[in-house]
Backbone as a ProteinNet text record, in pm:
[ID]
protein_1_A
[PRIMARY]
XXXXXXXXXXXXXXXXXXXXXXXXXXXXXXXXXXXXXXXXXXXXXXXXXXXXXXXXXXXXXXXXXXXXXXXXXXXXXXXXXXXXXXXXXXXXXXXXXXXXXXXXXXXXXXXXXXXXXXXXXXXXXXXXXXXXXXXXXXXXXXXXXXXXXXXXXXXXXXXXXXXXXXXXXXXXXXXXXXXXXXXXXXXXXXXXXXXXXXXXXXXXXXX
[TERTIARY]
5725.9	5611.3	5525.2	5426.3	5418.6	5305.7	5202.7	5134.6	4977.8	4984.2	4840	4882.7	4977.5	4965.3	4846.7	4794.3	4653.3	4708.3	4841	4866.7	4897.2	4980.2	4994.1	4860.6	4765	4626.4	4568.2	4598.5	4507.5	4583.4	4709.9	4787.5	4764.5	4790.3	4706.6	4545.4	4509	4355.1	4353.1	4423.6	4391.5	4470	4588.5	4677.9	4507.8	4460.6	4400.4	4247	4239.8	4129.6	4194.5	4292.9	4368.9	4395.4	4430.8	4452.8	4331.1	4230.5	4102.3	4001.3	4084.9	4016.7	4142.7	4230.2	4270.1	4257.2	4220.2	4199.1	4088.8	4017.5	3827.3	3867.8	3983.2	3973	4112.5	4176.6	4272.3	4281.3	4385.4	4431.7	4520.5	4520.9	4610.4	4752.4	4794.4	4952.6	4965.7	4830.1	4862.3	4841.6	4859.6	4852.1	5010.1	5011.5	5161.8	5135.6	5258.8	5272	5307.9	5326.7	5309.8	5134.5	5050.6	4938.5	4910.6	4890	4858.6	4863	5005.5	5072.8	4996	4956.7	4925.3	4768.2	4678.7	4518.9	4555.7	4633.2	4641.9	4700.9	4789.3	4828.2	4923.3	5020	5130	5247	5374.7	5474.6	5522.7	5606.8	5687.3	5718.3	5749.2	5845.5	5755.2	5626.2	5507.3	5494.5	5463.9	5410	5485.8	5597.6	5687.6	5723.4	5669.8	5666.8	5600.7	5501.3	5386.6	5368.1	5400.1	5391.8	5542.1	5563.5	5644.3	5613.7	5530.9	5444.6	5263.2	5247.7	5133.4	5019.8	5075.2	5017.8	5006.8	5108.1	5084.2	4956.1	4922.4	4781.4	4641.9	4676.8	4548.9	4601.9	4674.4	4667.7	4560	4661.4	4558.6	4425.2	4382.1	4254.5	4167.6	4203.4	4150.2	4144	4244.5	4241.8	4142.4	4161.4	4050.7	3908.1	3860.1	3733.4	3713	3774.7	3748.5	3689.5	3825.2	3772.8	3604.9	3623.1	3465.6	3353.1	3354.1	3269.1	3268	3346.4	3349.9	3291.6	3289.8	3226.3	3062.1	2995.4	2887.4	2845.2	2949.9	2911.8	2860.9	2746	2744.4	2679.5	2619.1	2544.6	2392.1	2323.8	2204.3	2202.9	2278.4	2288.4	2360.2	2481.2	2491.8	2391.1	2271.7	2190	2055.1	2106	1988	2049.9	2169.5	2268	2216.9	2265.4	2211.9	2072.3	1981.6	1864.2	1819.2	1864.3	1837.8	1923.9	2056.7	2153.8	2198	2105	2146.2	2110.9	1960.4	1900.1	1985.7	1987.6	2038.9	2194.6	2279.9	2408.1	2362.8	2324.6	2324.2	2261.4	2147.7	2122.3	2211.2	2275.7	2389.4	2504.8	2504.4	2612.9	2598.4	2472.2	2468.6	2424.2	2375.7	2381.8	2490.3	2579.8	2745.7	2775.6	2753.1	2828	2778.6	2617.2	2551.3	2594.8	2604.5	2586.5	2750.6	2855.8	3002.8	3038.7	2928.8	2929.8	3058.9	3056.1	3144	3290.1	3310.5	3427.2	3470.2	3372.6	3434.9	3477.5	3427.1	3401.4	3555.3	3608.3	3742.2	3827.4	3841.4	3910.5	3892.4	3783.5	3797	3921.9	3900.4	3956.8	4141.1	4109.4	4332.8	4322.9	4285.8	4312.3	4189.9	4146.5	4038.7	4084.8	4193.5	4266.1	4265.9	4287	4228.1	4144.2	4043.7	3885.6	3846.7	3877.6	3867.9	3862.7	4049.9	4058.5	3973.8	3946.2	3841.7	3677.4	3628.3	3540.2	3537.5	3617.2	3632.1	3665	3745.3	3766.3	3619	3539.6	3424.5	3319.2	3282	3138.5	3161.6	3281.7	3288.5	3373.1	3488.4	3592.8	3514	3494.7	3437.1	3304.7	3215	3081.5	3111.7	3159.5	3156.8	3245.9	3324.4	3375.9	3287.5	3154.3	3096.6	2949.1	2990	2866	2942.4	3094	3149.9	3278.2	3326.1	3395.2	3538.7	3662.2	3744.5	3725.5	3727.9	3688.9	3836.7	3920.8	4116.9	4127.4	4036.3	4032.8	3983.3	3890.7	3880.3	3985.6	4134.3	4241.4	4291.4	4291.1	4250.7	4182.8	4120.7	3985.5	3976	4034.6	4017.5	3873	3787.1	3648.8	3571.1	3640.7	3550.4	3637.6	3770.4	3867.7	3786.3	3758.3	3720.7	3595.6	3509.5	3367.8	3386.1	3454.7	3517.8	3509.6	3617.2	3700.4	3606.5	3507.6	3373.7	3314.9	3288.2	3184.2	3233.9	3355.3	3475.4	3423	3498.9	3503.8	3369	3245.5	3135	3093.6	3109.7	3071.2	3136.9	3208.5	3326.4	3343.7	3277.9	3262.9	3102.9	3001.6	2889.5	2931.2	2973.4	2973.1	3055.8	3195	3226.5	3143.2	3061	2955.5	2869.2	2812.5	2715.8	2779.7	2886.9	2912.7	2973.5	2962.6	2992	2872.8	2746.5	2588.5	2502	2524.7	2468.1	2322.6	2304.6	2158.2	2081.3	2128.1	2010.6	1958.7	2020.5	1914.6	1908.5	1816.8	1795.2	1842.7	1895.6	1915.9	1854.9	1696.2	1689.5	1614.5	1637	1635.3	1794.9	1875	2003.8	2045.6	1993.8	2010.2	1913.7	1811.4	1714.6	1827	1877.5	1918.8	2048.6	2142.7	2228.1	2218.5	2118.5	1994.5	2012.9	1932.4	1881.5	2031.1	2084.2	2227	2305.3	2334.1	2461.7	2381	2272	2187.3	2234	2244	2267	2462	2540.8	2643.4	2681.4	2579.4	2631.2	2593.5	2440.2	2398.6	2492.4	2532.1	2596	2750.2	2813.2	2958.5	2898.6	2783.6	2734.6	2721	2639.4	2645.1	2757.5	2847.7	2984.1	3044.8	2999.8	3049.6	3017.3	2864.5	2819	2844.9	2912.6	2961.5	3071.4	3156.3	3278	3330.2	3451.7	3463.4	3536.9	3600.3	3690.6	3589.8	3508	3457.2	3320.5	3276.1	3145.9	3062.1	2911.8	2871.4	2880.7	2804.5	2857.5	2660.1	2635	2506	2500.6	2450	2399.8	2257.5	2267.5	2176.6	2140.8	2009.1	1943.3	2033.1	2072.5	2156.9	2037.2
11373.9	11302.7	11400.7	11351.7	11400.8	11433.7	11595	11662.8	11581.9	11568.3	11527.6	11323.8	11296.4	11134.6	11123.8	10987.8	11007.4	10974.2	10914.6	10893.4	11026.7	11111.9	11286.8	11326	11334	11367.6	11309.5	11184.1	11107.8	11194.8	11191.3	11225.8	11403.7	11472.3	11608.4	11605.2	11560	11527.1	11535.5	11366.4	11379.7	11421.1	11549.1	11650.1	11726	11738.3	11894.6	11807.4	11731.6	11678.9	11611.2	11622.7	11596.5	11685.2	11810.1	11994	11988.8	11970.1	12048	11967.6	11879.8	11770.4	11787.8	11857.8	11882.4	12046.5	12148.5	12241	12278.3	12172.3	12192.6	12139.3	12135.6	12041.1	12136.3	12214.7	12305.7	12433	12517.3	12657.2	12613.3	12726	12700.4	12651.5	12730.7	12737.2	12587.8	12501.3	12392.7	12264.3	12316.9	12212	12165.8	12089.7	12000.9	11935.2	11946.6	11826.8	11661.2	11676.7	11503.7	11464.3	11536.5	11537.3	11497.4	11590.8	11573	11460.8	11440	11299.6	11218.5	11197.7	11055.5	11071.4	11175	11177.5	11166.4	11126.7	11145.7	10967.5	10928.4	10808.7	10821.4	10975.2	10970.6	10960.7	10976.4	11002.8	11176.9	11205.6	11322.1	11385.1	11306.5	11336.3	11325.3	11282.3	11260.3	11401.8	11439.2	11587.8	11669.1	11681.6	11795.8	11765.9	11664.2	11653.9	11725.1	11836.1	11863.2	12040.2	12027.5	12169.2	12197.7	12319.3	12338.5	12350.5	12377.9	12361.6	12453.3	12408.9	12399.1	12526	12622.1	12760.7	12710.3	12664	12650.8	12589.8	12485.7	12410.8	12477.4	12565.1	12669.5	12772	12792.4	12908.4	12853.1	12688.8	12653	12606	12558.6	12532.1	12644.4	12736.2	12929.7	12929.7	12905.5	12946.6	12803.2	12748.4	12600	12671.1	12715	12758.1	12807.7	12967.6	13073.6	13070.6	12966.2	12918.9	12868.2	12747.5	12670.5	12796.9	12885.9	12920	13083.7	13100.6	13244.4	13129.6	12988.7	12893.4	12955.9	12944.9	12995.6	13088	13192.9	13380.8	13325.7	13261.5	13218.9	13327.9	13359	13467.4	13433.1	13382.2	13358.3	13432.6	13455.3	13513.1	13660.7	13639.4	13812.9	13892.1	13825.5	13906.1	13940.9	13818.6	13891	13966.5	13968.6	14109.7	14240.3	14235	14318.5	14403.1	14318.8	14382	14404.8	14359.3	14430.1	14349.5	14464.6	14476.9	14443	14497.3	14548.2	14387.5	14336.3	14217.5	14127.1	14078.5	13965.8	13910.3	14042.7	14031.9	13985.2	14035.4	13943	13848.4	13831.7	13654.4	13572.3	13610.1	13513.7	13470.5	13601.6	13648.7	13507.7	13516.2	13418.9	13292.2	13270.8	13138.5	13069.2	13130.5	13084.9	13055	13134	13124.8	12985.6	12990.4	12890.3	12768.9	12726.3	12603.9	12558.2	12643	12607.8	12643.3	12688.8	12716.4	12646.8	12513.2	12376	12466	12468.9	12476.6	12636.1	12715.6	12884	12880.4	12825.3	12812.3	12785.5	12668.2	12598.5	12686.2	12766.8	12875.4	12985.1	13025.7	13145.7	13120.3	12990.8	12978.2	13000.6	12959	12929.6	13030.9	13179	13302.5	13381.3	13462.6	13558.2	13702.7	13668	13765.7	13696.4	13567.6	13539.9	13527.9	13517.7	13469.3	13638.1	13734.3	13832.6	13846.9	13812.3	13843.6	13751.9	13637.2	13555.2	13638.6	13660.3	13734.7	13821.2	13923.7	14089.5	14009.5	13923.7	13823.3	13802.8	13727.9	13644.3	13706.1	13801.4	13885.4	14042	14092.5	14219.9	14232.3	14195.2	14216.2	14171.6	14025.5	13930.9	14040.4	14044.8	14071.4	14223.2	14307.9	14409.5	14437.8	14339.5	14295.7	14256.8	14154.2	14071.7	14220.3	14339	14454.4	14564.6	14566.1	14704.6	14674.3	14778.9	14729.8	14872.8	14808.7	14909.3	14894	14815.8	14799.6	14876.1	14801.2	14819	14971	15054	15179.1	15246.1	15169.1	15209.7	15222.7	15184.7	15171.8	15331.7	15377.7	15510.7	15604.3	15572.4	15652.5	15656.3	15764.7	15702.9	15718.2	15776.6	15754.2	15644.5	15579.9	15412.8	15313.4	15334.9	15250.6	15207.6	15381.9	15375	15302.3	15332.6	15245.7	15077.5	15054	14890.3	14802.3	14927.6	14865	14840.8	14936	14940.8	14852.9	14819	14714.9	14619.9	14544.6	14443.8	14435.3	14535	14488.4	14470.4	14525.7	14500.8	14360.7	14327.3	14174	14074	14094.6	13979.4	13960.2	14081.9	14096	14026.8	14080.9	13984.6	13790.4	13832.5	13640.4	13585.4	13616.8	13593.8	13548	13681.3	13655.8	13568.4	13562.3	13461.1	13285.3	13238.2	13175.9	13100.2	13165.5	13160.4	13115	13123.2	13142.7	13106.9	13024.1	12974.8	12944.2	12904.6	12860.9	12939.2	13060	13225.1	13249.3	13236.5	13319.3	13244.8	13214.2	13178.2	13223.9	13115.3	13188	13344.5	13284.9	13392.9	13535.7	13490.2	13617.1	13716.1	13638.3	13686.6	13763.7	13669	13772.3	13904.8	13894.1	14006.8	14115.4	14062.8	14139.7	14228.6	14151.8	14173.7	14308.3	14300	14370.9	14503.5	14469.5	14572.5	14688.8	14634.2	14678.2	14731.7	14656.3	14727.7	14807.6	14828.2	14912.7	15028.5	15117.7	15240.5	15291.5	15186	15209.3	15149.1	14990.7	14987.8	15081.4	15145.8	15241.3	15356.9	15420.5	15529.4	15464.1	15347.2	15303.7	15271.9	15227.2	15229.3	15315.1	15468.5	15572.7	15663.1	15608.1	15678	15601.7	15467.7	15354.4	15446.7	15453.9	15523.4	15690	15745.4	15871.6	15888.1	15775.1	15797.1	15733.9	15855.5	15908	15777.3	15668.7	15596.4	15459.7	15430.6	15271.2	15323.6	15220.4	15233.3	15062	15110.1	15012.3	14930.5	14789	14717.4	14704.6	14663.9	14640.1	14459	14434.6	14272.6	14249.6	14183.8	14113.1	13985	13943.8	13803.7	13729.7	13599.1	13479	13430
-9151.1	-9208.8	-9289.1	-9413	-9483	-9384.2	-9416.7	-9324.3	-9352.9	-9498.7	-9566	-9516.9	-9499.9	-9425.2	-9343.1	-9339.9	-9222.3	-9087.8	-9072.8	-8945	-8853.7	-8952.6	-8922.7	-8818.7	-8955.6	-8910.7	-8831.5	-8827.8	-8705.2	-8544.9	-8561	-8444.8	-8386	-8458.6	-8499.5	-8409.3	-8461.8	-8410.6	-8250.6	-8214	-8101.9	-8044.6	-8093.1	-7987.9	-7927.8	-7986.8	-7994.5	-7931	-7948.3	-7847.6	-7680.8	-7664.6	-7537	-7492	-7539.3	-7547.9	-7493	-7567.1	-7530.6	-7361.5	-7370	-7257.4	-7122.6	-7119.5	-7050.1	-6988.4	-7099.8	-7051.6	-6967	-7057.8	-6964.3	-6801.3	-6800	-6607.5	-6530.3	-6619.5	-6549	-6656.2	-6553.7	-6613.1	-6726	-6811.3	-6905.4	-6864.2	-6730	-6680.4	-6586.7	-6553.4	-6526.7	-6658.9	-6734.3	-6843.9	-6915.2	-6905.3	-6921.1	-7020.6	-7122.7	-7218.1	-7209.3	-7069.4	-7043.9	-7042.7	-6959.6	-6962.4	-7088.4	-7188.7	-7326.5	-7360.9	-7394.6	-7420.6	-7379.4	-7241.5	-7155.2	-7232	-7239	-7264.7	-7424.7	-7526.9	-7658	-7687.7	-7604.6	-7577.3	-7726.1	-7693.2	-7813.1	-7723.4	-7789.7	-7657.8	-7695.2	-7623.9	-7623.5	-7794	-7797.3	-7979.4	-8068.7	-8042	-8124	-8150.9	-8003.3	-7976.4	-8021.5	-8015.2	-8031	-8228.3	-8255.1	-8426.2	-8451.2	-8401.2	-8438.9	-8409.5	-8226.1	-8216.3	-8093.9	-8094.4	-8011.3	-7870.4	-7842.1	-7688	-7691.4	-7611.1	-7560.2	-7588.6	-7665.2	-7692.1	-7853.5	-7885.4	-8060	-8071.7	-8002	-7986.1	-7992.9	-7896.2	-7850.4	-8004.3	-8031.8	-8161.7	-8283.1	-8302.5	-8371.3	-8384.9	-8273.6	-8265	-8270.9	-8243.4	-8252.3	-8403.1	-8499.3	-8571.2	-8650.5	-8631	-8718	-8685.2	-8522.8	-8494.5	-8565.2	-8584.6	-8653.7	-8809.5	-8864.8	-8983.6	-9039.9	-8953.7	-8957	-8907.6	-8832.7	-8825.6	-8954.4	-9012.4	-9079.8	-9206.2	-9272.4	-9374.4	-9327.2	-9170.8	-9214.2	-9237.6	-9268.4	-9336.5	-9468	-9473.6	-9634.3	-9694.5	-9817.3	-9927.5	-9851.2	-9823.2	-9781.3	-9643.7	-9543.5	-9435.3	-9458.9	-9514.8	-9587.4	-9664.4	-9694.8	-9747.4	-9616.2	-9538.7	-9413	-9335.6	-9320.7	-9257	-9321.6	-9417.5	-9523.9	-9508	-9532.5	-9494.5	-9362.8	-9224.5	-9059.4	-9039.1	-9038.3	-8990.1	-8874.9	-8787.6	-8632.6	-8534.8	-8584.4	-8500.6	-8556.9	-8727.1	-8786.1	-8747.2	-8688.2	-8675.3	-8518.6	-8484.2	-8312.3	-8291.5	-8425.1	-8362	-8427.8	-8553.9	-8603	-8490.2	-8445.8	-8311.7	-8187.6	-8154	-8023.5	-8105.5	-8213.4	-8249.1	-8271.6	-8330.9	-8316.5	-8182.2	-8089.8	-7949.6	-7911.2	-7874.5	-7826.5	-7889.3	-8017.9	-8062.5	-8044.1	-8005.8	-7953.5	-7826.9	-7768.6	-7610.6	-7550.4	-7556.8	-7437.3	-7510.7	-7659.1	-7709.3	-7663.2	-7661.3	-7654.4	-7512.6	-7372.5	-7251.5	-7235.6	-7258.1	-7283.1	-7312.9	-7419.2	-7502.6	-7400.6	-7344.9	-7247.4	-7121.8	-7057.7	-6942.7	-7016.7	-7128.3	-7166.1	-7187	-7271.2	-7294.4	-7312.4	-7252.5	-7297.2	-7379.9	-7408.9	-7534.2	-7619.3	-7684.7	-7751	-7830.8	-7732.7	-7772.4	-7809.7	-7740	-7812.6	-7943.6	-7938.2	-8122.9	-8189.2	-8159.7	-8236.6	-8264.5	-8191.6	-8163.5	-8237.2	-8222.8	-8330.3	-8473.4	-8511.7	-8646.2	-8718.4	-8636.4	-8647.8	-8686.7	-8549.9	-8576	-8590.9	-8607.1	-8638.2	-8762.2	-8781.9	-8909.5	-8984.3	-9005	-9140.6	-9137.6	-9049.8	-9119	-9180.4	-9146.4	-9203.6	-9338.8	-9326.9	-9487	-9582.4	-9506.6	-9586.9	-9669.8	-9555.7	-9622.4	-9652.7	-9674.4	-9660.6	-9748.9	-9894.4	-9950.3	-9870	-9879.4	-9810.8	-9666.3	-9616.2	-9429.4	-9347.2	-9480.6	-9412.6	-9340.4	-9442.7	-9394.5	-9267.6	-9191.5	-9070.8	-8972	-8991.4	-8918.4	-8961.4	-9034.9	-9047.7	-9007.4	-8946.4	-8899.9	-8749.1	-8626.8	-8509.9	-8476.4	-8447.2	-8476.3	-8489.2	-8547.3	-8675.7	-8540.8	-8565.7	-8438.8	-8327.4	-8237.5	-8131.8	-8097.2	-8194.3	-8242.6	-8214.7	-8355.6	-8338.8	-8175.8	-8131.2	-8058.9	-7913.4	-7945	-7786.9	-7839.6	-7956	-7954.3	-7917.1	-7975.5	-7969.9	-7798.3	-7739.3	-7585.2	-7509.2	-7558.3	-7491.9	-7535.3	-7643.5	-7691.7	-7637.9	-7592.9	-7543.3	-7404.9	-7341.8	-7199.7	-7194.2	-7267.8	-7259.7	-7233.1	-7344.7	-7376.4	-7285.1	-7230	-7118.8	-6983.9	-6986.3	-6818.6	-6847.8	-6990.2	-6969	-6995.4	-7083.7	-7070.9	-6955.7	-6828.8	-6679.8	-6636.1	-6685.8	-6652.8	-6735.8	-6802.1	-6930.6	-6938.8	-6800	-6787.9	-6681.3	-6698.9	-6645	-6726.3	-6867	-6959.7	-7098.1	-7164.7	-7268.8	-7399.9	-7507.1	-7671.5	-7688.4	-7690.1	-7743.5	-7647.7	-7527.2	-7437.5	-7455.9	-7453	-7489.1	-7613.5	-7707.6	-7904.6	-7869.6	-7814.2	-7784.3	-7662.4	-7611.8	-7510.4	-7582.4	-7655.6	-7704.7	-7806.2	-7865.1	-7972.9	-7877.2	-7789.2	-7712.2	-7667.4	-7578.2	-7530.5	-7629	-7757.9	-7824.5	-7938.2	-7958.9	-8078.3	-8101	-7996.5	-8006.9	-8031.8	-8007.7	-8050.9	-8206.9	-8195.9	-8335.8	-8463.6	-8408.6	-8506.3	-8545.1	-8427.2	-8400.3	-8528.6	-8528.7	-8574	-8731.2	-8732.9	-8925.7	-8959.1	-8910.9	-8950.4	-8966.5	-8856.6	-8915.6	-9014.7	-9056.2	-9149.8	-9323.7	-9305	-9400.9	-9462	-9334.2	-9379.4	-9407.1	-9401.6	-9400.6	-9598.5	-9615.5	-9805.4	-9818.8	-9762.9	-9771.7	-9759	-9684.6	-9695.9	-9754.6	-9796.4	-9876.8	-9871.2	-9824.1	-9839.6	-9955.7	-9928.5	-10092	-10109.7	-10268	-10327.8	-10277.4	-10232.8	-10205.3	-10285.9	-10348.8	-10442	-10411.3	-10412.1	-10369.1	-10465	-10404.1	-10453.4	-10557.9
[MASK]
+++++++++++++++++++++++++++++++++++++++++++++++++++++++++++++++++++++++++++++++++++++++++++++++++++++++++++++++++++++++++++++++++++++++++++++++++++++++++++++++++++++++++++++++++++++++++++++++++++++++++++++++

């Protein structure tokens, strides 16, 4: 069937809302494609028209998130990155989280390797693309790597615990906290951003 058909899409749809309504109530490893099926009200061959099992689902819905949310890296927010760096990236940071909380929560329990790579994708790769021309080059650099890769894991270990705890601490006690906690490494990983002969900041100009 053709992919752009609406019956495709209609069916598509509710794989991934039966995916997602079944994960919120079990482990990834108890989730069955009859399940699906029965909460999608497709049959077997519907499903398997579509994906090969039950991980292709979760790939893509990772990858649809990722998408929709890298649309709000818009020029109006790259230019408040731009100018305070350090706060603007972490309240962009937990405003993303918060306002997909139910959906990231879901995604944690099926893979928290995942949600990682989503994570390092989202608020570390894209944004520093969106202020840094040559980023590819930090894979070069073990230094810049090692940097990355602490922030990567401290951010993801945050959002983890609190999305366990959602209602200990507030938006914006959290962007403040976040602020607070990772400052001194992200400073420490821009300044090696900025010294380093291979990436170079970019000029951002008001839209």
């Amino acid at each position: 069937m053709n992919q752009n058909d609406l019956r495709y899409i209609k069916t598509e749809d509710l794989i991934k809302q039966a995916f997602l309504s079944c994960a919120s109530e079990y482990d990834i490893q108890d989730v069955h494609i009859k399940d699906i099926c029965a909460k999608a009200r497709i049959s077997r061959n519907a499903f398997y028209s579509h994906y090969e099992n039950k991980y292709q689902v979760l790939e893509q819905i990772c990858r649809e998130t990722e998408e929709r949310m890298l649309n709000e890296l818009n020029p109006e927010i790259i230019k408040k990155l731009s100018n305070n760096t350090m706060y603007s990236t972490s309240e962009w940071c937990i405003n993303m989280i918060y306002d997909n909380q139910d959906l990231f929560r879901i995604l944690a329990r099926c893979s928290e390797a995942s949600l990682r790579r989503m994570i390092h994708s989202i608020f570390i790769k894209s944004t520093l693309a969106s202020l840094y021309d040559n980023t590819d080059e930090i894979q070069n650099d073990l230094v810049l790597q090692m940097s990355e890769s602490f922030i990567t894991d401290a951010l993801t270990a945050m959002i983890l615990l609190w999305l366990k705890n959602p209602d200990r601490i507030s938006k914006d006690q959290l962007t403040d906290f976040l602020y607070e906690i990772a400052k001194g490494p992200i400073e420490v990983f821009y300044r090696k951003l900025d010294e380093s002969k291979s990436v170079r900041r970019k000029k951002i100009t008001a839209s």
